[in-house]
C-alpha positions in Angstrom: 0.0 0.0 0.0 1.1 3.4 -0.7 1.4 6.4 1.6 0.6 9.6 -0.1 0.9 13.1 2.1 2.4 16.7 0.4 1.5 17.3 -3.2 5.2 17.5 -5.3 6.3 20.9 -5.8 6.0 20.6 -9.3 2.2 19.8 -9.1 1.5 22.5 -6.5 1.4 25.3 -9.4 -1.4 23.6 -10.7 -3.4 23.3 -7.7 -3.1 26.2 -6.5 -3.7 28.3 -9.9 -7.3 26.2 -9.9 -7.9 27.3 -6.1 -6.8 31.4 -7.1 -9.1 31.0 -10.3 -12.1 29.7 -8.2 -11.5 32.5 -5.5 -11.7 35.0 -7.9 -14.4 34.0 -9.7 -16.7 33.1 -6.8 -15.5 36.9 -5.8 -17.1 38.2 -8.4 -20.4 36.2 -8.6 -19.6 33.4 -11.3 -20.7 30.2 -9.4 -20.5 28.1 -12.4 -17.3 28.7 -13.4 -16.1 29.1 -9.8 -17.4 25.3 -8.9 -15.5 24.2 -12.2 -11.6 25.0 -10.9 -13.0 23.7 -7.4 -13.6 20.4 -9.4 -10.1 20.4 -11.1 -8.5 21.9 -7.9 -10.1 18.6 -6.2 -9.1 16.1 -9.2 -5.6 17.3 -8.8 -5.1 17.4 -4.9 -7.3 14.6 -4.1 -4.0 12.0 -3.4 -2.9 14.0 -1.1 -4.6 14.2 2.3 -4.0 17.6 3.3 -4.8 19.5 -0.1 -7.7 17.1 -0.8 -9.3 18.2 2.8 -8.5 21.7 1.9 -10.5 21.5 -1.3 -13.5 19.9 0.5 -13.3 22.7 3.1 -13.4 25.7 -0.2 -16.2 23.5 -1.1 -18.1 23.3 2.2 -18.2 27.3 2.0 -18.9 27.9 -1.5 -22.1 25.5 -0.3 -22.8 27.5 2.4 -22.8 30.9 0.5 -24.9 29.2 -1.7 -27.1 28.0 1.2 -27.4 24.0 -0.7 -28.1 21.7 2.1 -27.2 18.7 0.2 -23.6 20.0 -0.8 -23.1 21.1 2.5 -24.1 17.8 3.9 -21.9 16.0 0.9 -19.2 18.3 1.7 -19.2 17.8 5.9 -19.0 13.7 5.1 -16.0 14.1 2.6 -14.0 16.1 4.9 -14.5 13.3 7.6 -13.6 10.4 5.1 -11.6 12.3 2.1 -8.7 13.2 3.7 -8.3 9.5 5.2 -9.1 7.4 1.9 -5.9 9.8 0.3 -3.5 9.1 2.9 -4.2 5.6 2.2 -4.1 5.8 -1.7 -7.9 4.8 -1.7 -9.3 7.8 -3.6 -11.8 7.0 -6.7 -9.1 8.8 -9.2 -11.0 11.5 -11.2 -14.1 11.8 -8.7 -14.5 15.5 -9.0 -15.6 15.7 -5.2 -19.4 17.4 -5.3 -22.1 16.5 -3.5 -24.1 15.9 -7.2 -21.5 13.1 -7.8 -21.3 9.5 -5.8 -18.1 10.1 -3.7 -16.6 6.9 -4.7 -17.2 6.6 -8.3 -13.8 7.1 -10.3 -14.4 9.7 -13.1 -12.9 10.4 -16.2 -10.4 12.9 -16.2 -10.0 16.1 -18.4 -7.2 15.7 -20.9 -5.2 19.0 -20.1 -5.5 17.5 -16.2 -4.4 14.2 -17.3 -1.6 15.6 -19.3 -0.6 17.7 -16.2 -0.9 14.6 -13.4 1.2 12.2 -15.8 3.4 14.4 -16.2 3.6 16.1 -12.8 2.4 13.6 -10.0 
């Protein structure tokens, strides 16, 4: 079994460009597009226990701002469980971490993410 616990300095970039991109967007009232770089912020981080919980928690308050029950409610159980199933290696790869998705169904990933993990991870 594989430990997994900080993100590689190369892939960090990455993540954290999708995180500034969300931030800035939900700042100026585009949800849509805002929930998107959460969703490739979350494929990318999601091996790694820390940045996978921290993606949960942005989520958590972008469904609280948006007062949805049901993604705060998705979004409290995946911070319980998420950050444990990466630490183990157990994450359903792709899963794009939203309450509107099954939170252990594997999910296709985006090319340009794929690209970036194959390269990066």
């Amino acid at each position: 079994m594989k430990f997994y616990f900080n993100i590689p300095q190369s892939l960090y970039p990455f993540y954290k460009s999708e995180l500034d991109s969300a931030a800035k967007l939900l700042h100026e009232g585009k949800l849509q597009e805002c929930w998107r770089h959460y969703e490739r912020a979350h494929i990318i981080g999601q091996r790694y226990p820390l940045h996978h919980s921290h993606v949960h928690w942005q989520m958590l308050k972008f469904g609280i701002k948006i007062k949805s029950t049901k993604e705060v409610m998705g979004q409290i159980t995946r911070l319980i469980f998420g950050g444990v199933k990466s630490f183990v290696g157990k994450v359903p790869i792709g899963n794009t971490g939203g309450a509107n998705v099954p939170p252990l169904k594997p999910m296709e990933i985006p090319a340009d993410l794929l690209s970036i993990l194959s390269k990066y991870a």
